[in-house]
C-alpha positions in Angstrom: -182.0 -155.9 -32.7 -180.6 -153.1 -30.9 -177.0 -153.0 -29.0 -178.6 -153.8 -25.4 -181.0 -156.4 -26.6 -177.8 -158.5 -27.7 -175.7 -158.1 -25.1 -173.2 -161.0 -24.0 -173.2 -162.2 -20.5 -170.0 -160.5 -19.8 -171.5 -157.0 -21.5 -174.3 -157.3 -19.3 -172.2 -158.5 -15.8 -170.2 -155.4 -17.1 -172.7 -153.1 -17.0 -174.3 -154.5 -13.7 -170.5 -154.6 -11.8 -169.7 -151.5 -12.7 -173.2 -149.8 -11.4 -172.5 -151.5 -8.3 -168.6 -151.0 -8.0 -169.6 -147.2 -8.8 -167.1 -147.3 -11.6 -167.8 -145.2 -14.6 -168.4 -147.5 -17.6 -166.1 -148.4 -20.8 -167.2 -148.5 -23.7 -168.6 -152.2 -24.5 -166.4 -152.0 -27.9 -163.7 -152.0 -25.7 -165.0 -154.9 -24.0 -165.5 -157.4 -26.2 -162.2 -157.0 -28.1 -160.9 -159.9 -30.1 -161.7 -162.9 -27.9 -161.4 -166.4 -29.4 -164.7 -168.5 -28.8 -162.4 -170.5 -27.2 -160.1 -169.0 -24.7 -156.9 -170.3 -23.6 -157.3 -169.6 -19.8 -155.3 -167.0 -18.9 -155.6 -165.1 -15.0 -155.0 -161.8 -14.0 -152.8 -161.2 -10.8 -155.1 -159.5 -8.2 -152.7 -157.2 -7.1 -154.0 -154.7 -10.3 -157.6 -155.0 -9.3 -156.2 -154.0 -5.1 -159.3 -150.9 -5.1 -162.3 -154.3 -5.0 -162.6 -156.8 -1.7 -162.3 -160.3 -2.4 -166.3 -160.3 -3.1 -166.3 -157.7 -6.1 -163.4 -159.9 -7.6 -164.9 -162.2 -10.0 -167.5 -160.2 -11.0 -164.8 -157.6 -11.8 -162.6 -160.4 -13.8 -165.7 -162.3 -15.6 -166.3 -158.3 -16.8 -163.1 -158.4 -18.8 -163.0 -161.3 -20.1 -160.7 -163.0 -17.5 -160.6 -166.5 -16.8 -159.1 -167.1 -13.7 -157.5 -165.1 -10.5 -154.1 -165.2 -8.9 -154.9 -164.1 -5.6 -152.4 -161.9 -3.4 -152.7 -163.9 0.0 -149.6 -162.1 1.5 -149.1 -158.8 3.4 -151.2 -156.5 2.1 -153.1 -158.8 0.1 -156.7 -159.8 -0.2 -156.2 -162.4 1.9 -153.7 -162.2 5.3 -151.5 -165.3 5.6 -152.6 -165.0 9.6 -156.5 -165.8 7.7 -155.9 -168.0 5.4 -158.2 -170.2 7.5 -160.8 -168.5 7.8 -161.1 -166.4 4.8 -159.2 -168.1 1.7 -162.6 -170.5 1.2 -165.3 -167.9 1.2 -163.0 -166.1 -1.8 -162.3 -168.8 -3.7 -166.1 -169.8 -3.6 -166.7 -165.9 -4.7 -164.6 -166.4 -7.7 -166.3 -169.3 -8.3 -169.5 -167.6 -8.0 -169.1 -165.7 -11.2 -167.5 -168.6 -13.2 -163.9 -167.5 -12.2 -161.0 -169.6 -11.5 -158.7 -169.8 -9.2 -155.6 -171.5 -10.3 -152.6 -170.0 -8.4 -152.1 -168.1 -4.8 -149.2 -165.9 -4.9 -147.5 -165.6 -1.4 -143.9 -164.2 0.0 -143.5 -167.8 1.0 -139.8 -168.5 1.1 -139.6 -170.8 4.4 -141.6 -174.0 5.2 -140.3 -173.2 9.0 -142.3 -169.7 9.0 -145.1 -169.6 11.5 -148.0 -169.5 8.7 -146.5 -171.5 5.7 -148.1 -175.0 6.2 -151.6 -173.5 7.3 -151.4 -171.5 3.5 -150.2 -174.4 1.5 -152.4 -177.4 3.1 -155.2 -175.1 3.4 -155.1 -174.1 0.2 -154.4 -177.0 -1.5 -157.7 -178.7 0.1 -159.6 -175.8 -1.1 -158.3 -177.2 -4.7 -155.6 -174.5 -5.4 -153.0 -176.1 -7.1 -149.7 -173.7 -7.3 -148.8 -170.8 -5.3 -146.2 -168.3 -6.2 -143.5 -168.0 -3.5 -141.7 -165.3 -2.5 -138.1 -164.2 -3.2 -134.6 -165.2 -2.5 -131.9 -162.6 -2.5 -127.7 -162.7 -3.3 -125.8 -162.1 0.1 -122.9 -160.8 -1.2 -121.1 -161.6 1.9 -121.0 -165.1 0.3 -120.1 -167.0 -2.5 -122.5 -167.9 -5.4 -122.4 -171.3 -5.0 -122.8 -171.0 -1.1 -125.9 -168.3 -1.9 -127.5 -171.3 -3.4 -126.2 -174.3 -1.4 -128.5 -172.4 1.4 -131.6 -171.7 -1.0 -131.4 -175.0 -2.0 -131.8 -176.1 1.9 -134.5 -174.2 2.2 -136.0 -175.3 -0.7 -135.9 -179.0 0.2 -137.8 -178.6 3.2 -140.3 -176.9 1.3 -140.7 -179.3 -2.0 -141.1 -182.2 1.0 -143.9 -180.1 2.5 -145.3 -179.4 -0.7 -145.7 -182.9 -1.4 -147.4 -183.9 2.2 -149.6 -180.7 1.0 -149.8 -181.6 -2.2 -149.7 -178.2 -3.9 -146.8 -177.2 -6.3 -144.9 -174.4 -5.4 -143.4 -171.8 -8.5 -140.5 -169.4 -8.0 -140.4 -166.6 -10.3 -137.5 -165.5 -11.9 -137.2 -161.6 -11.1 -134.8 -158.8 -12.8 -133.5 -156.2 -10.4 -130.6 -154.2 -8.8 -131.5 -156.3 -5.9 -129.9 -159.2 -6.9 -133.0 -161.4 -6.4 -131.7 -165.2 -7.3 -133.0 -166.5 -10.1 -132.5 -162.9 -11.8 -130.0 -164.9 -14.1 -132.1 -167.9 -14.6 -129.4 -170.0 -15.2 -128.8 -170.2 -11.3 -132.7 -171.5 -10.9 -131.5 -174.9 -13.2 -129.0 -175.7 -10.3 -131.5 -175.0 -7.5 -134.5 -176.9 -9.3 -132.7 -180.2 -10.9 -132.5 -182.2 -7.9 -136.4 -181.5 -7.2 -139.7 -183.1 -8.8 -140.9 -180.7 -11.2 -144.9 -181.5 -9.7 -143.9 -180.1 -6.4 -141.4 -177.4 -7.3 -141.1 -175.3 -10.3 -140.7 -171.9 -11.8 -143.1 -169.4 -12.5 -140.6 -168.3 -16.2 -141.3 -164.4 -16.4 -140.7 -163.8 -19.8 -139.9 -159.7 -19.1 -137.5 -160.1 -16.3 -135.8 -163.0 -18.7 -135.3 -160.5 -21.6 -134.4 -157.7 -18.8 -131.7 -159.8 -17.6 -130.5 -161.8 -20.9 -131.4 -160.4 -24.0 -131.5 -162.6 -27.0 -130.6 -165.4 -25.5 -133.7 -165.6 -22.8 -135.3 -168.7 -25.1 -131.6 -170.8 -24.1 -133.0 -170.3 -20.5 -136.6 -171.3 -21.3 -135.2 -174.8 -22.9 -133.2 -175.3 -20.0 -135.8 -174.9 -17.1 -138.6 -176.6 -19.3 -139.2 -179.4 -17.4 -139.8 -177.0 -13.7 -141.6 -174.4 -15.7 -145.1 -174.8 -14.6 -146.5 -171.1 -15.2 -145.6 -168.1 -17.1 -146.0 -164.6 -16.6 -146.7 -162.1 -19.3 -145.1 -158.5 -19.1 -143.6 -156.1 -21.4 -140.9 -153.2 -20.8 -138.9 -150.3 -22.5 -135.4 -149.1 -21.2 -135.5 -145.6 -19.8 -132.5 -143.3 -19.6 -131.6 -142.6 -15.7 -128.3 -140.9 -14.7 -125.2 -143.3 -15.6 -127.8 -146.1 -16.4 -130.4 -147.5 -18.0 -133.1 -149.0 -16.3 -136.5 -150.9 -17.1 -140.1 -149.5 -16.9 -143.0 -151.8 -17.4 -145.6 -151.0 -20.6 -148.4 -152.1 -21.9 -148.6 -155.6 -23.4 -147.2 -155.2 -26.8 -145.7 -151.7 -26.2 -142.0 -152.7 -25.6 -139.3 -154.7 -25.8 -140.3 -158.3 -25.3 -140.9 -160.7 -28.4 -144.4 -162.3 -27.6 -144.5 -164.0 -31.0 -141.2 -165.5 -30.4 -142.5 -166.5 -26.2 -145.7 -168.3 -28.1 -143.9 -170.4 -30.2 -141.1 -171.0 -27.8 -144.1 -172.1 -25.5 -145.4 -174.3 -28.0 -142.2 -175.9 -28.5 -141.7 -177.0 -24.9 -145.4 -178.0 -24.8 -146.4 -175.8 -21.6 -149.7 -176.4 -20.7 -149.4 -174.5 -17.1 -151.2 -171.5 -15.6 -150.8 -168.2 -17.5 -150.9 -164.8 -16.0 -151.2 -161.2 -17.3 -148.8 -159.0 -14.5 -149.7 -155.3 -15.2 -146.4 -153.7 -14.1 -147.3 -150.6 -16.0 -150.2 -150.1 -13.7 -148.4 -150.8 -10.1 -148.0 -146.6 -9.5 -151.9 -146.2 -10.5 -153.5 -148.9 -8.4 -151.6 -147.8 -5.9 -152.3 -144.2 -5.4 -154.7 -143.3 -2.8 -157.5 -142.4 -3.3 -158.9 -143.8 -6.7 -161.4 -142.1 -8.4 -164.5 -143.7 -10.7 -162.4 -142.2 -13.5 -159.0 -143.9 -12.2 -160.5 -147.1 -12.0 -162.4 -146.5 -15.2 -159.1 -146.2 -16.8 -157.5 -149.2 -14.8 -159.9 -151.4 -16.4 -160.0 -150.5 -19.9 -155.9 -150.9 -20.1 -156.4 -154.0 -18.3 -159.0 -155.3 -21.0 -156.3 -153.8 -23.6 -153.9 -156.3 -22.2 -155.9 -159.7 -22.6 -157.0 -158.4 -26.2 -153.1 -158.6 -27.1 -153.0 -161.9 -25.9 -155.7 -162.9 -27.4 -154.6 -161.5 -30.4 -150.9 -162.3 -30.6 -150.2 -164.8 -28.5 -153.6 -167.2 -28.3 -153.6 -167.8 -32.2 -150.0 -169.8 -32.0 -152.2 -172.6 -29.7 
């Protein structure tokens, strides 16, 4: 039996996508890479697939093996927050369409007073999506540490209350930076979490920013936020030499500095059973630059697949 007489259903939804995409094909040895025959689910943040509409999607992630989708409804994203209403359904039934999942929405949502925030959350939550991402708190240095997050935590009790009359879970992500986003620490999210119900409010643990920021001892912080981690986020970095500092640039999966073995037991070990998602970082300046050729998105895609076959490979196999 010859190669194209045996094709899986992803080889051939491959081959059909990409004809229709007018992307240049990858090599179906790339494609069908080291995949388990059964998959933990894992998602792939939507931002790195920002050259295909919300109907070429699924197709797109069933092609690499994908499970689910973290769609970008924010600014800029593949769904407005302004049309939530009227768009979020028919791309969550696209998704669904190709057998693709849709377990998280990620959003800049940091207020439940903004003008959109409960039309995305209730919306979104009868449409069966059951976390969403917020968006970012920052250190006004103006302040006090403990008054910085005296006022995030008011915000944040107005939103795990909405949350619940939603019913939808809400996960803040901890994020290294110069910007002094909170929860760059992690230690500060513990103090802003405790007091809330870890099924309407919890963290999205970033296992990249958390070596960024603390090294070794990133596993102390997993432990401590356990019970309010309800997703994680899967990237990998190397330090680069800049003048008078050292700064972090996002790699392949693999490729750098964060101990993946050590994140899958640590995982097993607090029993997390949440939403996982591959974050290309290495890819942001690529999917970004205007305009993308069949070539560029060509190469998108392969190191995309490259990505899920290291989870499958490294991190899957620890259950």
């Amino acid at each position: 039996m010859n190669e194209d007489m045996d094709l899986t259903r992803r080889d051939f939804i491959y081959k059909t996508t990409a004809s229709a995409l007018g992307i240049s094909m990858v090599p179906v040895s790339i494609l069908r890479g080291a995949i388990t025959e059964e998959p933990s689910q894992i998602s792939i943040f939507s931002k790195y697939l920002g050259f295909l509409d919300y109907h070429q999607l699924g197709e797109a992630a069933a092609t690499l093996g994908f499970d689910g989708i973290d769609l970008a409804v924010r600014p800029g994203g593949h769904v407005l927050p302004e049309d939530v209403k009227t768009n979020l359904a028919p791309a969550i039934s696209s998704l669904k369409s190709s057998g693709i999942a849709m377990p998280m929405m990620v959003t800049n949502i940091v207020d439940a007073d903004h003008e959109h925030t409960e039309s995305m959350l209730c919306t979104a939550s009868d449409l069966g999506i059951n976390h969403y991402r917020m968006g970012y708190y920052q250190y006004d240095n103006s302040q006090t540490i403990i008054q910085n997050l005296d006022a995030c935590r008011r915000k944040l009790e107005k939103l795990e209350k909405l949350n619940r009359r939603c019913g939808i879970q809400g996960c803040y992500q901890n994020h290294s930076g110069p910007q002094g986003f909170v929860g760059g620490p992690v230690w500060d999210l513990y103090h802003l979490m405790k007091d809330f119900s870890p099924d309407y409010l919890g963290v999205q643990f970033d296992i990249m920013h958390a070596t960024v920021e603390a090294g070794y001892s990133w596993p102390a912080g997993l432990k401590l936020l356990a019970p309010w981690v309800n997703s994680v986020a899967l990237m990998d970095f190397s330090w680069i030499d800049e003048p008078n500092r050292q700064n972090s640039q996002g790699v392949p999966l693999g490729q750098g500095n964060v101990d993946f073995e050590k994140l899958a037991m640590e995982m097993k070990q607090i029993e997390f059973s949440g939403p996982i998602t591959i974050k290309c970082e290495h890819l942001t300046q690529e999917v970004m630059a205007q305009p993308l050729s069949k070539t560029d998105k060509q190469s998108i895609l392969a190191k995309l697949k490259n990505d899920l076959n290291y989870y499958r490979n490294t991190i899957q196999k620890y259950g």
